[in-house]
C-alpha positions as CSV (number, residue, x, y, z in Angstrom):
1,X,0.0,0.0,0.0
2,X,2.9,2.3,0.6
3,X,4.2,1.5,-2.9
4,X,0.6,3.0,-3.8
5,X,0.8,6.1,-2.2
6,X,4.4,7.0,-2.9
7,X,4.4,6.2,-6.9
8,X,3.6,9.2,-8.5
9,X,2.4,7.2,-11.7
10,X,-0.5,6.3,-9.4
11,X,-3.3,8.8,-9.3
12,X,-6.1,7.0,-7.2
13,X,-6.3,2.6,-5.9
14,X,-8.2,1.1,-3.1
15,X,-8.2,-2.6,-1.6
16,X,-10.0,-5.6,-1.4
17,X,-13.4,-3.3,-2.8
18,X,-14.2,-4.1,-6.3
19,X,-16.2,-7.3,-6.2
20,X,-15.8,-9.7,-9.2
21,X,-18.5,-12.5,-9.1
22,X,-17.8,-16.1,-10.2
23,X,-18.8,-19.7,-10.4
24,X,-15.9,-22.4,-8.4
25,X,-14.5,-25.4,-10.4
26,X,-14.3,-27.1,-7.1
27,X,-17.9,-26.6,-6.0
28,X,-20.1,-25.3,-8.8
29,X,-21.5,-22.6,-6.7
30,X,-21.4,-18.6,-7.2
31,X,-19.4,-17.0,-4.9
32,X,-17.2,-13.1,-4.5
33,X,-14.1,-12.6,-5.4
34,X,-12.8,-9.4,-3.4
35,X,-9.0,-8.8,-5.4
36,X,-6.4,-7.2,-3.3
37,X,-5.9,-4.3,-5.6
38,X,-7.7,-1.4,-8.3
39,X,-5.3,0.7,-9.1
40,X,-5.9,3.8,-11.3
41,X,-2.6,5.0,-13.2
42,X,-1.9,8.5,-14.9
43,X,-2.5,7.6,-17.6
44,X,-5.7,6.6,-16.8
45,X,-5.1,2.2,-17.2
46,X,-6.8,0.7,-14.4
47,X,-5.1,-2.4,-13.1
48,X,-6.8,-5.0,-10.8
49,X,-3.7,-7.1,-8.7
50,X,-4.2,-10.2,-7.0
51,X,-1.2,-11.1,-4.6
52,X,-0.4,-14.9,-4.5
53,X,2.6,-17.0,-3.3
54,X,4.0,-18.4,-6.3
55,X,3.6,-22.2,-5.0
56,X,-0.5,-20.7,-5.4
57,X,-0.6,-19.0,-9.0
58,X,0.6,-22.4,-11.1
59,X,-1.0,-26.2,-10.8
60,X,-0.1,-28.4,-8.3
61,X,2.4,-31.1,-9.1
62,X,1.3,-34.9,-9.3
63,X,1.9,-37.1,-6.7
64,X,2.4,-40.2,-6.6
65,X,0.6,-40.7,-3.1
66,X,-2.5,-38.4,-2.9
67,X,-2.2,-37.0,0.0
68,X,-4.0,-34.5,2.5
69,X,-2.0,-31.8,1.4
70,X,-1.8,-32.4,-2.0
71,X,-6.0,-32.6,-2.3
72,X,-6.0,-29.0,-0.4
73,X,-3.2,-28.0,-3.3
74,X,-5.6,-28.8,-5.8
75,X,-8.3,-26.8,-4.2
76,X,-6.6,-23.8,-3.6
77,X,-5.7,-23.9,-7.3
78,X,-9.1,-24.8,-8.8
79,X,-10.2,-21.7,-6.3
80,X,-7.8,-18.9,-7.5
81,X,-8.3,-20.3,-11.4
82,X,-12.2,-20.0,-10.7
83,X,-11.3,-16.3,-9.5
84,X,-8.7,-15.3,-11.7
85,X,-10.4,-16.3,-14.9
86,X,-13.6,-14.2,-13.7
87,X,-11.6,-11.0,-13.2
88,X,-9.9,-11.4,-16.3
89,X,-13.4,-11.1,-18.0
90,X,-14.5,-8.6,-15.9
91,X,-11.2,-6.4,-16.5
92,X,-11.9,-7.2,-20.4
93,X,-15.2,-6.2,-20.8
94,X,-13.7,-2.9,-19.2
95,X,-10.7,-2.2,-21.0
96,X,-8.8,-3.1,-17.9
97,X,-5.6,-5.1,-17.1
98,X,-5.6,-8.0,-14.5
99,X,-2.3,-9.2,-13.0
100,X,-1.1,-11.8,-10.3
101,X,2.1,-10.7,-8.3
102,X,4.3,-13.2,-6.3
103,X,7.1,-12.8,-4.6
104,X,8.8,-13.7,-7.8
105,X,7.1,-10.8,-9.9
106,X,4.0,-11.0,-12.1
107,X,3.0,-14.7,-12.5
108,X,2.0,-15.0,-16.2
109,X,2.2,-19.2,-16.3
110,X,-1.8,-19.4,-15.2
111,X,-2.7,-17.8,-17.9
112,X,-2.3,-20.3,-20.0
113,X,-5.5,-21.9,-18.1
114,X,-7.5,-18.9,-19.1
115,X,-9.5,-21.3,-21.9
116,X,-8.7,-24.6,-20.8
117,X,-10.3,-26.9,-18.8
118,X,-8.0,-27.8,-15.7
């Protein structure tokens, strides 16, 4: 948030209060999507930003063994997929941008989900 307010490229943002609606690959059901981020530049983009770990913005790996842990992997993926493909269409139909940051930097490999059924 401090980045926010001390980039002058940033004219206006606000968190966690644009609400994205979407249906869950996990349970079918409609549910909100709150992303951390709207951020308004000078130039007038708008950006929504969702911040992830990156272990949480790609698939998880196979196992082997399915395990407790690996079944909760595969949930929290299906989840932020369900989310992240609804606030990509809501950014579209606005002329918006939609981004996923990690600790690594923008996390571009879900995006290759977007159309594809996981």
């Amino acid at each position: 948030m401090r980045k926010c307010d001390e980039n002058t490229g940033i004219v206006q943002w606000s968190s966690e209060e644009i609400i994205v609606p979407y249906r869950s690959l996990i349970d079918g059901k409609k549910h909100r999507y709150f992303p951390d981020f709207w951020v308004k530049k000078l130039n007038s983009d708008v950006v929504l930003v969702e911040i992830k770990p990156m272990n949480q913005s790609v698939p998880p790996q196979k196992k082997s063994k399915v395990t407790k842990r690996y079944l909760e992997e595969v949930k929290t993926w299906g989840t932020n997929l369900s989310k992240w493909r609804a606030a990509q269409e809501y950014c579209d139909d606005r002329g918006w941008t939609f981004m996923v940051l990690t600790e690594k930097g923008e996390a571009r490999s879900w995006r290759q989900y977007l159309t594809n059924s996981y």
